[in-house]
N, C-alpha and C positions, 0 to 999 in steps of 0.2 A: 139412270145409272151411267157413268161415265166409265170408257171403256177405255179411252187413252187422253193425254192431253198434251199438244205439242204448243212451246213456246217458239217461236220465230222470231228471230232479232232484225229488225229491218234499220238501225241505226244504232251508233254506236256513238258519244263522245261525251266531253267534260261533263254536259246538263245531265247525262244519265243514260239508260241503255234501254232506248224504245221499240215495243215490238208487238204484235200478234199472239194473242191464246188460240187453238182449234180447240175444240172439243168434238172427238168421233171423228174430226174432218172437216167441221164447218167454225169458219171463225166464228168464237163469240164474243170475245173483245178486244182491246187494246192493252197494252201492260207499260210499266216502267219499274224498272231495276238501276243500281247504283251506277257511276261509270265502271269500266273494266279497272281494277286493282289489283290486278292475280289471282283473285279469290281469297283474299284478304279480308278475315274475319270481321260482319259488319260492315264494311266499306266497299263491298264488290259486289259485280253481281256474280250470276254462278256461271262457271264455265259449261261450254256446250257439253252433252253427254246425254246418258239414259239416265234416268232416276226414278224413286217413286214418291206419291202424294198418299200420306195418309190421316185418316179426320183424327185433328187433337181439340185439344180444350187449350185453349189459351186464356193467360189469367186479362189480357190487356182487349182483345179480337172476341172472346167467345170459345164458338163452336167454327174451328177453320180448318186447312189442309198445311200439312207439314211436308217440303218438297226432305226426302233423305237421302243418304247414300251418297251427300255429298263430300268429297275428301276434303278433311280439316274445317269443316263446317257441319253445325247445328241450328236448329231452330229457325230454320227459314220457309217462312210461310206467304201464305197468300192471304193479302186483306186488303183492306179498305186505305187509299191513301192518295195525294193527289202529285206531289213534287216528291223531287229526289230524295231528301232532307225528310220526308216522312217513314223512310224506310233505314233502316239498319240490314240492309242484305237482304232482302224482304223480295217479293214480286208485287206489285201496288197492278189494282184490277180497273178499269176504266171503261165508258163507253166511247169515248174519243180522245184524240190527242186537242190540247190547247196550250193556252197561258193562264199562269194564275199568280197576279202580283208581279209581273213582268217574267218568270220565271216557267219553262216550260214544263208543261203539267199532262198529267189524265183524267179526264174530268167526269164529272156523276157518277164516281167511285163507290159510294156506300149504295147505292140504287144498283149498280152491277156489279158489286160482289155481292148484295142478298140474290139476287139473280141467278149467281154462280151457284149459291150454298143452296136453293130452292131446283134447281138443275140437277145437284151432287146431292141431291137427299138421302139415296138410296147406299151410298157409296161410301166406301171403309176406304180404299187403297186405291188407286189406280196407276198405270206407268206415265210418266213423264219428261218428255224430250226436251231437250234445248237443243235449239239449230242456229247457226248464223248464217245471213243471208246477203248482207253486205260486209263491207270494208269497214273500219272508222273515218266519222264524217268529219271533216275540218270547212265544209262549204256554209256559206252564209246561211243561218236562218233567216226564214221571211217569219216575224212576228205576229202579220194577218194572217196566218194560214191557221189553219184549224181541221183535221181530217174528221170524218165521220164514218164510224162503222158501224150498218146498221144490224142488229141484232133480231 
């Protein structure tokens, strides 16, 4: 049962908005969300705040978590995805940050979100943070770089 889930934004720019899930406290993976667009339906990701997650049935995902409570925004969940461009406003779940097609990504997505959904078995609702932890990044990315977070 999960009792909170805090997202952590540790970067911020044009590829997309990369960050940290906790769960209880302890990282469990890595995430990616749209760039910042105001919270501009579909094309943003969501502004920092409290919220909550609750299990829906998706006709496209399954059995997943619906973040709500968000202002001027519906049906953004958590699921399986690897680049920007996979998501419509979405939180996209990962075990690490990489590249995928030259494009920066989060990778072995559908292996940690069953992970996530095998974790939340028990769980209907739980609260949901967004934090930002940095600035937006205009600095070079290094292409070789690839973080791991081990689970």
């Amino acid at each position: 049962m999960i009792e909170q889930a805090e997202l952590i934004r540790l970067e911020k720019s044009i590829e997309g908005t990369f960050g940290v899930l906790r769960l209880d406290g302890q990282v469990f993976c890595v995430t990616l969300e749209p760039p910042d667009n105001n919270n501009s339906v579909n094309t943003s990701c969501i502004p920092p705040g409290r919220y909550s997650c609750r299990r829906v049935e998706s006709p496209r995902f399954g059995t997943t978590f619906e973040v709500t409570d968000v202002p001027g925004r519906s049906h953004i969940l958590l699921h399986p995805g690897n680049v920007a461009g996979d998501t419509r406003g979405c939180v996209l779940l990962g075990k690490h940050f990489g590249f995928l097609r030259g494009n920066r990504a989060v990778l072995n997505s559908g292996k940690t979100f069953a992970q996530f959904m095998e974790q939340s078995h028990t769980s209907e609702e739980f609260p949901f943070v967004v934090k930002e932890m940095v600035e937006e990044s205009s600095a070079f990315i290094n292409k070789e770089a690839a973080w791991t977070i081990s689970a």
